[in-house]
VEXDOTOR-328883 format. One record per residue: residue number from 1; residue in one letter; chain; z, y, x of N, C-alpha, C, O, CB in turn. Coordinates in steps of 0.1 Angstrom, whole numbers, plus 5000, padded with zeros to 4 digits. Glycine has a CB too. Example, Ala and Ser with C-alpha at 12.3 -4.5 7.8 and 13.67 -1.06 7.14 Angstrom:
<pts>
> 1:a:A:5078:4943:5132:5078:4955:5123:5078:4967:5132:5085:4967:5142:5090:4955:5113
> 2:s:A:5071:4978:5128:5071:4989:5137:5079:5000:5129:5080:5011:5134:5057:4994:5141
</pts>
This chain:
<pts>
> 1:x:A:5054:4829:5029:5045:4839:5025:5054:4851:5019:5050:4862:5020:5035:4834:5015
> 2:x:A:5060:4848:5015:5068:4859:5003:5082:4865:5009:5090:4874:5005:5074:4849:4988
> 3:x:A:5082:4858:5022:5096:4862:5035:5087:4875:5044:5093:4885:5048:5100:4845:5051
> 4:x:A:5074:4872:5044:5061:4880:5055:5059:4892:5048:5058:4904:5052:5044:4873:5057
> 5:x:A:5060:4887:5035:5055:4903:5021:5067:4913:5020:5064:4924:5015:5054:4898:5001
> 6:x:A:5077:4911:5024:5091:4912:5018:5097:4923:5031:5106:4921:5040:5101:4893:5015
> 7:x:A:5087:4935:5029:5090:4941:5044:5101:4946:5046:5106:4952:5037:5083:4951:5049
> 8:x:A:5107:4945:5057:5125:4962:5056:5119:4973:5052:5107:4977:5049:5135:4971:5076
> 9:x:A:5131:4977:5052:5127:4991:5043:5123:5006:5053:5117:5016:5051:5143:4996:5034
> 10:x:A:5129:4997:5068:5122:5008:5078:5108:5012:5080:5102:5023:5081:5124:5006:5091
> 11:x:A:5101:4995:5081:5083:4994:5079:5077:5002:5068:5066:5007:5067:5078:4978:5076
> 12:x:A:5088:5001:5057:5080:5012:5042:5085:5023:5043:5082:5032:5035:5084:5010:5026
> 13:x:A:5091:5025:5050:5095:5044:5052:5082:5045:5065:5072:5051:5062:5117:5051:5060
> 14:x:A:5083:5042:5073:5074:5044:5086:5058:5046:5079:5050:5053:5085:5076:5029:5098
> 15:x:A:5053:5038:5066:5039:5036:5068:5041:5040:5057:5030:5035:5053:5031:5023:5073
> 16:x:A:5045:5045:5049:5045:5051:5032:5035:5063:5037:5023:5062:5033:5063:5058:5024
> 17:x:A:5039:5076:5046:5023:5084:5047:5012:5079:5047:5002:5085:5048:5020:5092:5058
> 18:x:A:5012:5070:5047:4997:5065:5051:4989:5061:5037:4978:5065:5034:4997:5050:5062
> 19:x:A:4998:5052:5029:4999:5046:5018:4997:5059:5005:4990:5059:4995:5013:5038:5019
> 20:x:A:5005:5068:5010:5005:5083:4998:4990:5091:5001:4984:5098:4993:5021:5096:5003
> 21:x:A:4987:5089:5016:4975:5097:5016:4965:5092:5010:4957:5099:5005:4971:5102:5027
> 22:x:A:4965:5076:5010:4955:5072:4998:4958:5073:4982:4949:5075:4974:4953:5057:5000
> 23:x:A:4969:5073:4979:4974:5079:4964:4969:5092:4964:4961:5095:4954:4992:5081:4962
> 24:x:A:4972:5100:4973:4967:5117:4972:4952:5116:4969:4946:5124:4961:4969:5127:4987
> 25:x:A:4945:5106:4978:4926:5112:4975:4924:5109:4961:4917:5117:4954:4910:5101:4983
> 26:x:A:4931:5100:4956:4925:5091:4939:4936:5105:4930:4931:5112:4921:4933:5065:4936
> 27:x:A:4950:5107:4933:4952:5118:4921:4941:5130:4926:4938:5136:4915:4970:5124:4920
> 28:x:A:4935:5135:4935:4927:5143:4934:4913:5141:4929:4906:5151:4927:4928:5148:4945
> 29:x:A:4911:5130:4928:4897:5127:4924:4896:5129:4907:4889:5135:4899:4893:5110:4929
> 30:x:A:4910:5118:4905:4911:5115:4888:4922:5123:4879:4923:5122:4867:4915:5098:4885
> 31:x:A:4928:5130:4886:4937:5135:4881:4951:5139:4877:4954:5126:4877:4935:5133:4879
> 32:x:A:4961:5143:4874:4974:5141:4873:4979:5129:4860:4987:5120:4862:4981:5155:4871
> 33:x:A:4974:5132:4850:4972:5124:4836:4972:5113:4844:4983:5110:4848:4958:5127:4825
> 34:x:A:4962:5104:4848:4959:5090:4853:4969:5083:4858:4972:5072:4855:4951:5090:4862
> 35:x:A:4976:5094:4869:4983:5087:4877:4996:5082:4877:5003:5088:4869:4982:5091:4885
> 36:x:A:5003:5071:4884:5020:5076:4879:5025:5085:4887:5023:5086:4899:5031:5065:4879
> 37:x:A:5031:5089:4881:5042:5100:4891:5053:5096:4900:5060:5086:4898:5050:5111:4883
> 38:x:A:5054:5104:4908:5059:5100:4923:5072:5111:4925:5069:5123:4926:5044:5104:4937
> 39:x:A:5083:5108:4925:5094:5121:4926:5097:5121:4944:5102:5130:4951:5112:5118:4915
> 40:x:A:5093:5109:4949:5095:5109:4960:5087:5101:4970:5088:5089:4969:5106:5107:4960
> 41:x:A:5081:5106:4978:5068:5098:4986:5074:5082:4987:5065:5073:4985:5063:5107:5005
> 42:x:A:5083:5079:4989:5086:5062:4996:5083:5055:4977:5077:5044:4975:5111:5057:5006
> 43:x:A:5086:5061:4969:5088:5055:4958:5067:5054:4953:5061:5050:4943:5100:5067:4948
> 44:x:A:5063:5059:4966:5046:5048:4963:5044:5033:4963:5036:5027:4956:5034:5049:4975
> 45:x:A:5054:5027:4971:5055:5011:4971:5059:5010:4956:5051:5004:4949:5067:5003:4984
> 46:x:A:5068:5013:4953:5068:5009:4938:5061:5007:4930:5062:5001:4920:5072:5015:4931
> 47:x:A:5044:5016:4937:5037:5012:4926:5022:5001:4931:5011:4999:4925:5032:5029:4919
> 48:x:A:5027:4994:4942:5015:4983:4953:5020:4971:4948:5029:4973:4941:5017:4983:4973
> 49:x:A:5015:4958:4950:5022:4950:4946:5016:4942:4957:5004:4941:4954:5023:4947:4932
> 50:x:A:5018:4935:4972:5012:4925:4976:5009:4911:4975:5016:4901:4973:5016:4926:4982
> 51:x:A:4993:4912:4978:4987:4898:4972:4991:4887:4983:5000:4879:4982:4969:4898:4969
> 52:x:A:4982:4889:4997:4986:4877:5008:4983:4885:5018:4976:4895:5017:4977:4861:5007
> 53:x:A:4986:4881:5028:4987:4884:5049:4970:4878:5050:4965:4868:5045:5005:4867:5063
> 54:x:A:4963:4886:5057:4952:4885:5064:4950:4884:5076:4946:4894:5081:4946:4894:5062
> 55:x:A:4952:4872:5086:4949:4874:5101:4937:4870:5108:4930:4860:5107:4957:4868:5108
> 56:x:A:4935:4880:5115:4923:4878:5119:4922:4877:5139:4925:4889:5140:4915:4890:5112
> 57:x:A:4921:4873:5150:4924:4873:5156:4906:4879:5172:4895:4875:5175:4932:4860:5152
> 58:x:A:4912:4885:5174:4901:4894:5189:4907:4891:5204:4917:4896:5209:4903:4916:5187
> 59:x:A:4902:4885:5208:4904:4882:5225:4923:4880:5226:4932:4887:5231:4897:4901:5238
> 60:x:A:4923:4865:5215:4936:4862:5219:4950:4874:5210:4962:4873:5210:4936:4863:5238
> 61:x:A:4941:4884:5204:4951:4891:5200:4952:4889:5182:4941:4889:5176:4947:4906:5206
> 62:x:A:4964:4889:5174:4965:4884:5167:4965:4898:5158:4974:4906:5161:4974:4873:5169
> 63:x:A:4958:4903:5147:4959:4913:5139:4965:4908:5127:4965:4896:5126:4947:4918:5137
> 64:x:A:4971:4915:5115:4978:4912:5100:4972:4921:5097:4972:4932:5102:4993:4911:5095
> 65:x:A:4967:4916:5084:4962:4927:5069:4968:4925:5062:4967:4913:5061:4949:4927:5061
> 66:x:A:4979:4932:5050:4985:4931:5041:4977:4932:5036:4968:4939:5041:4993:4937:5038
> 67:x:A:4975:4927:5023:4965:4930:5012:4970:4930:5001:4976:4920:4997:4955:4922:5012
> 68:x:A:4970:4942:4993:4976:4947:4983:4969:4950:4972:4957:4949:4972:4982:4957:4986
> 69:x:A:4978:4955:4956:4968:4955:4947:4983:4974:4949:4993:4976:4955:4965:4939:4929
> 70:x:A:4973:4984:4939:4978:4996:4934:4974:5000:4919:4962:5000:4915:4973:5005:4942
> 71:x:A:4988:5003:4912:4987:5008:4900:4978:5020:4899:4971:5019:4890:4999:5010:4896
> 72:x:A:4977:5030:4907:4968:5039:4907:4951:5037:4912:4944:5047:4913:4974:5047:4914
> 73:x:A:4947:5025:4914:4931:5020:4921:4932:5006:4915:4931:4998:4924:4929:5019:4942
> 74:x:A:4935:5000:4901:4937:4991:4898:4924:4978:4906:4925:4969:4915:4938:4994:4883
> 75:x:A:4912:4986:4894:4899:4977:4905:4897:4974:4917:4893:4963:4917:4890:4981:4906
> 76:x:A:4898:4979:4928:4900:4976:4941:4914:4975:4949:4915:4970:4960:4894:4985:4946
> 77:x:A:4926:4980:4940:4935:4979:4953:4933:4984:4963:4922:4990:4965:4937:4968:4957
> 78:x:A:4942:4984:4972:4944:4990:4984:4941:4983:4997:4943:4989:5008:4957:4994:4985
</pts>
């Protein structure tokens, strides 16, 4: 489990936009104060922490959900 969480660092550069554009809706909702600050978009994983792998499987095809918690969406995570 903790070999599966433990992504390269290419998979977190590749999917970090994706990850920041959800950081972006919540600092725009709640604020700059709230949030932590970010000097550099990849440095959002710094602030996720992964709980466990989610698979779920459709006509033989095998899907993964990372499932994460975020310092900035404490209650829900990401």
């Amino acid at each position: 489990m903790r070999q599966a969480l433990a992504l390269p660092s290419d998979v977190l550069r590749i999917t970090a936009p994706l990850v920041l554009q959800n950081y972006d809706v919540y600092h725009d909702m709640i604020g700059d104060e709230s949030m932590p600050l970010l000097a550099n978009p990849i440095q959002v994983w710094d602030q996720v922490t992964f709980s466990y792998i989610y698979v779920e499987y459709d006509l033989d095809i095998a899907t993964f959900k990372l499932i994460a918690e975020c310092d900035w969406e404490p209650e829900h995570g990401y």
